[in-house]
KOLPAFI-686441 format. One record per residue (C-alpha): residue in three letters; x, y, z. Coordinates in steps of 0.1 Angstrom, whole numbers, padded with zeros to 4 digits, always signed. Layout:
# KOLPAFI-686441
ALAXYZ ...
# end
This chain:
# KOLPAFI-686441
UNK+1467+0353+0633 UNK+1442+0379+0645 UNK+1413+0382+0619 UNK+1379+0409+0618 UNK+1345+0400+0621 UNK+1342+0407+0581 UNK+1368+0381+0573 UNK+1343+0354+0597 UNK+1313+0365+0580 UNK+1331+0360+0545 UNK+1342+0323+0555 UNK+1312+0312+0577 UNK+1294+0322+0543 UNK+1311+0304+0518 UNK+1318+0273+0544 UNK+1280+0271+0545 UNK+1279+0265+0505 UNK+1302+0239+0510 UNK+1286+0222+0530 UNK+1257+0221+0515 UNK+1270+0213+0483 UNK+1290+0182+0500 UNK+1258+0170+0515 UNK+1238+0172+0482 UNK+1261+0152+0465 UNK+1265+0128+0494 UNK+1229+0124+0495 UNK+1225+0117+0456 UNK+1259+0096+0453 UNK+1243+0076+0423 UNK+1234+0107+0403 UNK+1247+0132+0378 UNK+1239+0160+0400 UNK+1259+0146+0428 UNK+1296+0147+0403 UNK+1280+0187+0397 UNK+1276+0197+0436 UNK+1309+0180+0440 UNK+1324+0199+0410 UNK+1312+0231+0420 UNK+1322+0224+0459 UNK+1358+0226+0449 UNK+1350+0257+0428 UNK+1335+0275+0456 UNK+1364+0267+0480 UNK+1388+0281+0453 UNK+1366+0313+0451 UNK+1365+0313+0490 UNK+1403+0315+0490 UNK+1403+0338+0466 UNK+1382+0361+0486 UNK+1395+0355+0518 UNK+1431+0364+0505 UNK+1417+0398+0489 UNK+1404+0408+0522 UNK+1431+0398+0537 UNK+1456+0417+0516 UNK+1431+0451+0519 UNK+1417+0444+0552 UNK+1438+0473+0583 UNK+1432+0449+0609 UNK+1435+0411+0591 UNK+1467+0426+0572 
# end
């Protein structure tokens, strides 16, 4: 599958949040904030897909 730079900006990006929100929650495993980063970890990868497939679906050279 042959992707743009836009659509490795767009992922790097949002893989970045990820990450950090994993290793937040990792870091503070006894807290309430840790069960939030890991909530909103698994809300960022769904809006990550979400915006990955848009550009997909309008992108000339992803599409």
């Amino acid at each position: 599958m042959r992707t743009c730079d836009r659509f490795a900006r767009i992922k790097s990006g949002y893989e970045q949040d990820i990450t950090y929100l994993r290793n937040h929650s990792q870091r503070s495993a006894d807290a309430k904030a840790a069960k939030t980063s890991a909530t909103n970890a698994l809300a960022v990868k769904s809006c990550m897909a979400k915006a990955l497939g848009r550009h997909f679906a309008a992108c000339l050279i992803c599409g």
